[in-house]
N, C-alpha and C positions, 0 to 999 in steps of 0.2 A: 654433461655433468658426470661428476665421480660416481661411480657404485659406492652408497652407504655404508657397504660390506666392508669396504676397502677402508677405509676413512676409520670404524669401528676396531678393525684385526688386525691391520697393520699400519699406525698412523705414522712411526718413522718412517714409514716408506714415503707417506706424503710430504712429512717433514723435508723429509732427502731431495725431494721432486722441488718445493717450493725453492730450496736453498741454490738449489743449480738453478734455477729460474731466473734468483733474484729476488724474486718474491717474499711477500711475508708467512713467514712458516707459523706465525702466532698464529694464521687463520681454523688451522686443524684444534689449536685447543679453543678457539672460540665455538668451533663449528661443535664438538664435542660437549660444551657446556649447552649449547644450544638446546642440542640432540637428547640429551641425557631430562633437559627441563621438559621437552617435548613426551618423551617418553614415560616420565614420570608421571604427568597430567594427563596422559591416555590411559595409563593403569589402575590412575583415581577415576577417571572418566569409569570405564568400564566396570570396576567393583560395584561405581554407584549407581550405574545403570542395572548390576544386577540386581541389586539390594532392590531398587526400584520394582524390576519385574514379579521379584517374590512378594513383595508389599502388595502389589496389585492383586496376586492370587490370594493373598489374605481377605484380603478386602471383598472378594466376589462373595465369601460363602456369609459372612457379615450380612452383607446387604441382604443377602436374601431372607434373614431371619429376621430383618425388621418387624417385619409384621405382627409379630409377638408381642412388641412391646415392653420389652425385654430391657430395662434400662440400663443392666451391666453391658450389653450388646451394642446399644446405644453410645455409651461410653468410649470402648475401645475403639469403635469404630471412629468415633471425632477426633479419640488420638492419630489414628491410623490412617484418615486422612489427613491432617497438618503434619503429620513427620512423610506422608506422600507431596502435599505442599512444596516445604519442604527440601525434598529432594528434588523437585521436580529446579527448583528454583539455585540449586548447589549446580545440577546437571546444565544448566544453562547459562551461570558461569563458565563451568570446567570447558564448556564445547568454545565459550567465545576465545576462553585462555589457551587452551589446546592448538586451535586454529592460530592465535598469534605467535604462540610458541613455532608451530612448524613453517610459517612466513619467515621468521626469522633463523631458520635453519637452512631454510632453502635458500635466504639473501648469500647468508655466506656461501655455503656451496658457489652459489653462481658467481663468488670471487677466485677458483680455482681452475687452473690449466690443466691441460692432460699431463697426466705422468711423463717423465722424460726417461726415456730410454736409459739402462745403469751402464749401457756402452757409448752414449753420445759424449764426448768432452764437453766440460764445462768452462765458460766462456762465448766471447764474444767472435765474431768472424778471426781475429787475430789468432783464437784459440785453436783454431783448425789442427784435424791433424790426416795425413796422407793414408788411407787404406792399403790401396793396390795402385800399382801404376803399369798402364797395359801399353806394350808398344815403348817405342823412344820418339819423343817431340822430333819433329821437322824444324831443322837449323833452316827459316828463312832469310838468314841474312845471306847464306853461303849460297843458295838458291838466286841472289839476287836481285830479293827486292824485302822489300820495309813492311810486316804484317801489319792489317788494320782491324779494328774490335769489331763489335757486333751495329753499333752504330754507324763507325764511316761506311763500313759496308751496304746498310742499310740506306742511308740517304741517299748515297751512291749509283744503288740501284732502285731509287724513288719509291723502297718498302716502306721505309718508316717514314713520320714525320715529329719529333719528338716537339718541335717548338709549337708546333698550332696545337699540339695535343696539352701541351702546359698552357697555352693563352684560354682553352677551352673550361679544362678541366682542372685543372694546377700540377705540380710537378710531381712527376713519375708516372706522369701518364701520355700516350704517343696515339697516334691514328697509325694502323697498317694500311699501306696503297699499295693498288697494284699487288704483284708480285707476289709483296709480302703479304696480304689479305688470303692471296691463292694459298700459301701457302701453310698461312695456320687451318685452312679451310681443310687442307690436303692431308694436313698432319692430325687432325682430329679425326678425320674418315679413316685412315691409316688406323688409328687407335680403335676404332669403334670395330672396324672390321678384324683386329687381331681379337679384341675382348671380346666378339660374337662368337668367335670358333671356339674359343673356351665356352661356351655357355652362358656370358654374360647377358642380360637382356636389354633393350637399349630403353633410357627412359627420359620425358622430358617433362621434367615437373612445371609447378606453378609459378610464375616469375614473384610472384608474394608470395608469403607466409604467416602465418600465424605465429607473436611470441611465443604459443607453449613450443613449437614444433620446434623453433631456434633454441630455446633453454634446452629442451632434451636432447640437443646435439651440441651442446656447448657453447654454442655460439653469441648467447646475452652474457649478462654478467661482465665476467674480468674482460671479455672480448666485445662489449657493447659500442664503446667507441668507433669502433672498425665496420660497423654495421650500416648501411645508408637501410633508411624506413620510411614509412608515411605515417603521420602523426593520426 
């Protein structure tokens, strides 16, 4: 999820983010009308929660002069509790209101992507554009033979299996055999051991998780689709 912060002090900047996205940039003024409804209902919330409190203190030293029989005393105090009443009954709207209000701030929220970078080009893969180019390409033709992708290679050498993996699973997804299995195996230890030297620590979380854990890392919402879960 976005920091609040953000969305609040600099919403062109969100604006700018959605537009290279693609997305809809209206979401930041809905999210803002949201936030602002929310916020307003908390600051009633809370006034009346004070007002409440000092009612109460009123009301203690009341009681205890009942005893006197004191009908002015009497009085006040029947007012002083129905306007406690009352409040008590405003306060228990404002909390149901409040609570809807901020469900509905946080839906929107969780239709926004992370920021995109102000040096990423905008567009699709077509958009691309060349950073650095290190080395000069190897002319395999002059070499004498006909290069092949990452796939022929791959069946080739019985790594991949792209068609059992699409009858399994559906397309764009493959089985590693052999070889190639070793070799993501080898390429992740590889990593694991560079990022230990640094100080990283190695961690193997829980294969589930809990919604709230995915919402706070952005992962429901506009990315919910993308999600495989258990109902």
């Amino acid at each position: 999820m976005l920091d609040p912060k953000l969305l609040r002090e600099t919403p062109e900047l969100v604006k700018a983010s959605q537009r290279a996205r693609g997305a809809d940039e209206g979401l930041v003024d809905a999210w803002h009308a949201a936030d602002s409804n929310w916020r307003s209902l908390n600051t009633k919330y809370d006034l009346i929660r004070a007002e409440q409190k000092n009612l109460s203190k009123a009301i203690g030293p009341l009681q205890g002069k009942l005893k006197g029989g004191d009908s002015a005393v009497q009085d006040e105090l029947a007012q002083l509790m129905q306007k406690a009443t009352a409040l008590a009954d405003e306060l228990s709207q404002l909390a149901v209101d409040r609570d809807a209000a901020e469900a509905a701030a946080n839906k929107i929220m969780g239709g926004f992507a992370n920021i995109v970078d102000a040096d990423a080009p905008v567009g699709g893969e077509d958009d691309f554009k060349i950073i650095e180019t290190i080395g000069t390409p190897r002319d395999f033709k002059a070499a004498g033979f006909e290069p092949k992708d990452h796939i022929e290679l791959g069946e080739l050498l019985g790594a991949i299996d792209i068609e059992r993996g699409a009858k399994v699973s559906g397309s764009r997804f493959y089985y590693l055999t052999g070889v190639g299995a070793l070799l993501e195996l080898a390429l992740v230890r590889m990593a694991m051991d560079f990022a230990t030297k640094w100080g990283f620590t190695a961690v193997i979380p829980p294969a589930l998780v809990r919604p709230q854990a995915m919402e706070g890392t952005g992962f429901l919402g506009q990315a919910a689709v993308d999600v495989y879960h258990l109902p």
